[in-house]
Structures are given as structure tokens and as C-alpha cells.
C-alpha positions as CSV (number, residue, x, y, z in Angstrom):
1,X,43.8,284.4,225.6
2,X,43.2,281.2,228.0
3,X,40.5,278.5,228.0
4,X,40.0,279.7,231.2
5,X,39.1,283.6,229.6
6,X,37.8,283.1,226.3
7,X,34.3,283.3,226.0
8,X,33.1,280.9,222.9
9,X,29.9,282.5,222.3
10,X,31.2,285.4,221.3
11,X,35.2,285.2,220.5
12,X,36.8,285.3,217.2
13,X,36.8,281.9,215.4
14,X,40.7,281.6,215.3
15,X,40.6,282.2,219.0
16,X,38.4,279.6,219.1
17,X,40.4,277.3,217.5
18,X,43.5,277.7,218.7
19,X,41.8,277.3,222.4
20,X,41.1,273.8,220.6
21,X,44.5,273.0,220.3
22,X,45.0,274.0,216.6
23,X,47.7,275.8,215.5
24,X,47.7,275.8,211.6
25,X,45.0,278.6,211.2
26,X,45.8,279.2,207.8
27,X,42.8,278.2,205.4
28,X,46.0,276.5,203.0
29,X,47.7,274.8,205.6
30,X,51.3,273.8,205.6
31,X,51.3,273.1,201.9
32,X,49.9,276.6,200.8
33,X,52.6,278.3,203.3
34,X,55.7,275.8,202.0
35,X,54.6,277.1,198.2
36,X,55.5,280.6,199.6
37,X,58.4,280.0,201.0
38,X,59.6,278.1,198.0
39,X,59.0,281.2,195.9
40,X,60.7,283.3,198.3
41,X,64.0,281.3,198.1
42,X,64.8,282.9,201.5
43,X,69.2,283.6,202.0
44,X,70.8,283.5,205.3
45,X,71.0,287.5,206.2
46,X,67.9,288.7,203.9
47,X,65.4,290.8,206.0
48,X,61.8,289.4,207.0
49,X,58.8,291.6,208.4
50,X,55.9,289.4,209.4
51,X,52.6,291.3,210.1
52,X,50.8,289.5,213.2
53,X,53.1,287.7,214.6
54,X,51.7,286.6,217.5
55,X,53.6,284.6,220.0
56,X,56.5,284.6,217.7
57,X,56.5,281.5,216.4
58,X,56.6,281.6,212.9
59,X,59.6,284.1,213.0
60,X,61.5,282.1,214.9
61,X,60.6,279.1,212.9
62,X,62.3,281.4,209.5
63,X,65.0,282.6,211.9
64,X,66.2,279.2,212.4
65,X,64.8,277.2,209.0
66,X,66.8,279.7,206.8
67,X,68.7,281.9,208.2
68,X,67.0,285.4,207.5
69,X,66.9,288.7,210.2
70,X,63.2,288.8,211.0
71,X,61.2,291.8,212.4
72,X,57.8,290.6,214.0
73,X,55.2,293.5,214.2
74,X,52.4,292.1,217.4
75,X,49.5,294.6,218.7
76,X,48.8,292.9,221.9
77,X,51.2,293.7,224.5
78,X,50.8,290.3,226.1
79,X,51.9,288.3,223.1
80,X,54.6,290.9,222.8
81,X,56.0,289.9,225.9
82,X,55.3,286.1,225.6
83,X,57.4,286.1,221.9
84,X,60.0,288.2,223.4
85,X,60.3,285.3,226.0
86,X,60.2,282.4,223.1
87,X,63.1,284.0,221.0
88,X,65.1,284.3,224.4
89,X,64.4,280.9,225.1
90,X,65.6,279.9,221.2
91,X,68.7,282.3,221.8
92,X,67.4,284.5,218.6
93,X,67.6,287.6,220.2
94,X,70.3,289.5,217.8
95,X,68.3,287.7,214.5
96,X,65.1,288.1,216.0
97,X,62.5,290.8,217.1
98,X,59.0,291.5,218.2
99,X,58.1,295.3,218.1
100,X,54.6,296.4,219.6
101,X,52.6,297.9,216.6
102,X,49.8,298.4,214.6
103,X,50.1,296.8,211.1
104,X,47.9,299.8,209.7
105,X,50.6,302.3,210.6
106,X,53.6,300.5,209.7
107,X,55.1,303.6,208.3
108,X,56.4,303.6,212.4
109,X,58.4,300.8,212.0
110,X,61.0,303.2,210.0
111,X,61.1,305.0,213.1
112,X,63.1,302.0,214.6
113,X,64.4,299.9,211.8
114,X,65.4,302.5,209.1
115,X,66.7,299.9,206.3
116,X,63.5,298.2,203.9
117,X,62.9,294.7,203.7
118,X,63.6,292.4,201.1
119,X,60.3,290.5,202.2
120,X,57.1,291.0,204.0
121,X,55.2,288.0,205.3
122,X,51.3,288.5,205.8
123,X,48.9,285.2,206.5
124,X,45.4,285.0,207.4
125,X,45.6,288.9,207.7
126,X,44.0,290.8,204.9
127,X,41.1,288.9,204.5
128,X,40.1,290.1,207.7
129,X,40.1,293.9,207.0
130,X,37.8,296.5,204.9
131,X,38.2,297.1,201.6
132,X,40.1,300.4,202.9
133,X,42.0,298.7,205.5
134,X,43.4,296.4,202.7
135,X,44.3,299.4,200.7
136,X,46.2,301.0,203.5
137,X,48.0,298.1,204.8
138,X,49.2,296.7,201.1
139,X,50.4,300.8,200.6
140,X,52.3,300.6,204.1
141,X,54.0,296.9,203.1
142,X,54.9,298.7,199.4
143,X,56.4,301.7,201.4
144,X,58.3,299.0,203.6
145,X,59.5,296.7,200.9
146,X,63.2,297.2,199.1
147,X,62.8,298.1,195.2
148,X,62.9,294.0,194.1
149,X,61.6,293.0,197.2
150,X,58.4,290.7,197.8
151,X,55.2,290.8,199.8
152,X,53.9,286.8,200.5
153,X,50.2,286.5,201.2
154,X,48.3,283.6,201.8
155,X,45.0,284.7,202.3
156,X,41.1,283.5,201.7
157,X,39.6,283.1,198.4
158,X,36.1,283.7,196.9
159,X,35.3,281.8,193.7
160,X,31.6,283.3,193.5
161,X,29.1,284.4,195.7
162,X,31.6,287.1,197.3
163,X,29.4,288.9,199.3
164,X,27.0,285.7,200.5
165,X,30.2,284.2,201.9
166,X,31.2,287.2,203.5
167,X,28.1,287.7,205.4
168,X,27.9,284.0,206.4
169,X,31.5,284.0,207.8
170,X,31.5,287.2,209.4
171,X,28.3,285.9,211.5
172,X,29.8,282.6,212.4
173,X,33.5,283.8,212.8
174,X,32.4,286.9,214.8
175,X,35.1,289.3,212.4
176,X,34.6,290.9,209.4
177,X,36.5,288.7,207.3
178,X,36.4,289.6,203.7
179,X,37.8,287.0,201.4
180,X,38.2,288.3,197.0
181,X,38.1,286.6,193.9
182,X,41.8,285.3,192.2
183,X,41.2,288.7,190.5
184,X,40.6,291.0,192.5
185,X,43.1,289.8,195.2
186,X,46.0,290.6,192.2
187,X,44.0,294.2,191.8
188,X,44.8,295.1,195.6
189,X,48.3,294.5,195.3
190,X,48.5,296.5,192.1
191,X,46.6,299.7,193.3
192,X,48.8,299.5,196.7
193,X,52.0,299.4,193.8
194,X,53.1,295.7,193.8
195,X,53.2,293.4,190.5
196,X,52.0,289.9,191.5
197,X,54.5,287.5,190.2
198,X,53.1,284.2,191.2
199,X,49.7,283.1,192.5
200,X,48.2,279.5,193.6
201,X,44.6,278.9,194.4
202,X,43.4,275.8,196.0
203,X,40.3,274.3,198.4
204,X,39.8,275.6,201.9
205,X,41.3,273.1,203.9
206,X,40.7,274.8,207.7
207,X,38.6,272.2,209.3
208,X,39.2,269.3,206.8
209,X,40.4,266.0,208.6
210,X,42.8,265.0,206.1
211,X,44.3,268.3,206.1
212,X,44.3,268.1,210.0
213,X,46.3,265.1,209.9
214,X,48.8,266.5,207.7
215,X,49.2,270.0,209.9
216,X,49.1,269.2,213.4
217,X,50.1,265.5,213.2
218,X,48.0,262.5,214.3
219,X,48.3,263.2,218.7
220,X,47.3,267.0,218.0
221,X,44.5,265.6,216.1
222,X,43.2,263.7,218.3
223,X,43.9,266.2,220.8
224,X,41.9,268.8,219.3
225,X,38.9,266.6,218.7
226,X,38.5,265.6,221.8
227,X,38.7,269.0,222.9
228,X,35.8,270.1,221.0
229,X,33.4,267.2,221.5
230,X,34.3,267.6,225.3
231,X,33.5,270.9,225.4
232,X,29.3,272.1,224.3
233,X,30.0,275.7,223.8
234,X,33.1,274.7,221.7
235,X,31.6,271.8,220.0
236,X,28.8,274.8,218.9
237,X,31.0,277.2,217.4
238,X,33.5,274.6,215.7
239,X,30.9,272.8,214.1
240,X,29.0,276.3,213.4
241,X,32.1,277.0,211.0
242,X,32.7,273.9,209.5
243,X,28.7,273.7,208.4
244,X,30.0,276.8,206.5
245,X,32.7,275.6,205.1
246,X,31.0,273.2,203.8
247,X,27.9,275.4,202.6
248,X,30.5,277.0,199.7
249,X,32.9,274.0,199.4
250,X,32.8,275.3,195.6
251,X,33.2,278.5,196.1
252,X,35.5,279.4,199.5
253,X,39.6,278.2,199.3
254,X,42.8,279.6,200.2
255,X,45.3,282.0,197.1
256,X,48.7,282.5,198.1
257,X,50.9,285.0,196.0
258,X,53.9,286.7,195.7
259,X,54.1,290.6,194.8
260,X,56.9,292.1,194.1
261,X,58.2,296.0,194.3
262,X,59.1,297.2,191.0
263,X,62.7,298.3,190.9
């Protein structure tokens, strides 16, 4: 989606952003996504699914940082073609794929890649489904995961106040996002059959300067500031979210864990 199409009334808040300029939409940043991979001690040759992947990036980012076969799964059909097109232009193609799919029935992607994965990569996704939809997607990454493999989630976190926050950011963000306590994250995993090994909690950092600075550099930055003071209807929504954030600084942060398959 363009400047030129999006409608910021009405469009989801990471569309939003990333209309901005802002490409670290994860409520951890960096930081909370290098803990991850550090867990994960990726090897050259292991097998990576990422859910969302969107333009592509961040497989082909894991592609080249370490070495590891990655399978991107990508609804939109635009943003299919459009990471097809980046990993050509990276010369990824035989480590590198984007299938068109729908991260609720990933029981499909057997269909075309018959061999489980020794990891499944899932960031800013869950927090934005149902309690059901959860349920079902942490099942389908279980069923897709190697015995021994791990699922990495970095999602959002709710101290306190779980359903207060929820209402607040699902009228300001325009989705249904649905962040869960420390606790209650770990339960998910365990009902969909994964044994959380590690888990990190820490503030959300989304819309922080400081964190800014440290994500998208110091000419992004600017970049993206001036893009939203420029802009009213942007300026409206941006500032809309960040008065929320700011609401339950106590109580709204990032987890990231790593679950693991039992062998």
C-alpha cells in the first residue's frame, strides 16, 4: 500500500507507520528481535518459516546474516510478487522463497515443502488475532516444526489491565490486537504443544525516540518525523497511538520467547 492509497483515517496502524517511513514495527525493536536470534543460534543449511513476511525482507536479511533455507509465507499477492522480485535482485532464489498463503492454514504449506522446519519465525503476528485464531495458528506452527525444533515470537505484552488496553488499541490501531500477560502468552504455546524454553519481557518501545534512533538510524528519523508533522491526517493517527502508549506505559511492553517441539 502507497502514500498515494492509504487512507489514514481508517488504515491499520502499522500501515500507517510504515507509510511514515518506519520500518522496525516490532513493539521490541532490534534489541528484542537480536535476543531471538541469539537463542536460536541459527547454522548455515537449518530451515526457517517466517509467518508474514511481507516484502521479504527479513528472510532475506536471515538468508544472508546466517546462512539458513528460509520459506516466507505472504497473503497479499502484491507483496508476493514484490519479495519474489527483492530475493531475485539479492540472487537468493535457490535459499530463498515467498509462497502465497494464509498463516491460519499452514497445514498447505506440506503440500509444497514436505520436510518440517527446524524454526518458525512469527513477529508482531499473534497479538493481532482472537483468542481462537492464536490457538489455531500456534497448533499449525507445532504441526510444522521438526521434533526439537523452535517457534520465536516476539509479540505484545499486557502487565495488567488486559482487556482496557485491548479496547484502547484496537480503537486507535483500527485491528483487533490482543496483547496477554507473561503468563498467559507461555499457556498458548503450551495448549498448541510447545514448551517455552526462554522468555524476555521489556517496555514497549514502538514510538519511543530513543528507541527510534537506535532502529531506523538518525536520517530515517528525521525522515519519518518530518513526515508525520508534514502530513495532518498522519500527524492525527501517529500521535493518536503514541497518547496510548503512553496511557499504559506500566502496563503495555514487548515478550519475546522461544518454544520448543518436544522430541
Amino acid at each position: 500500500m502507497t502514500e498515494s492509497t492509504i487512507n489514514f483515517k481508517t488504515a491499520p496502524g502499522h500501515q500507517v507507520l510504515a507509510a511514515a517511513g518506519k520500518k522496525m514495527l516490532r513493539p521490541g525493536g532490534k534489541i528484542a528481535t537480536e535476543t531471538l536470534f541469539e537463542w536460536a543460534n541459527f547454522q548455515a543449511g537449518e530451515t526457517v518459516l517466517e509467518l508474514a513476511a511481507s516484502f521479504g525482507y527479513s528472510s532475506i536479511a536471515l538468508a544472508q546474516r546466517f546462512g539458513v533455507k528460509v520459506i516466507g509465507v505472504e497473503k497479499n499477492p502484491d507483496s508476493v510478487a514484490r519479495a519474489r522480485a527483492n530475493i531475485a535482485a539479492a540472487g537468493l532464489t535457490g535459499q530463498v522463497k515467498i509462497v502465497e498463503g494464509d498463516i491460519f492454514h499452514l497445514d498447505r504449506i506440506s503440500q509444497q515443502f514436505s520436510q518440517p522446519f527446524d524454526f518458525v519465525l512469527a513477529e508482531a503476528i499473534l497479538t493481532m488475532q482472537s483468542p481462537s485464531g492464536k490457538a489455531k495458528i500456534v497448533s499449525g506452527i507445532c504441526d510444522r516444526l521438526k521434533p526439537g525444533g523452535k517457534f520465536l515470537s516476539h509479540e505484545l505484552l499486557a502487565r495488567n489491565r488486559e482487556a482496557e488496553i485491548h479496547q484502547a488499541l484496537s480503537e486507535v490501531i483500527r485491528v483487533n490486537s490482543t496483547p496477554l500477560s507473561e503468563s498467559d502468552w507461555i499457556a498458548v504455546c503450551q495448549n498448541g504443544g510447545l514448551q517455552v524454553e526462554k522468555c524476555q519481557t521489556g517496555p514497549m518501545g514502538l514510538l519511543n525516540l530513543q528507541r527510534m534512533l537506535e532502529d531506523e538510524g538518525f536520517v530515517s528519523t528525521v525522515r519519518i518525523l518530518w513526515n508525520v508533522l508534514s502530513k495532518p491526517q498522519m500527524r492525527d493517527r501517529v500521535l493518536a497511538m503514541r497518547r496510548v502508549f503512553q496511557k499504559f506505559d506500566r502496563d503495555l511492553g514487548y515478550i519475546v520467547f522461544c518454544a520448543q517441539k518436544p522430541f
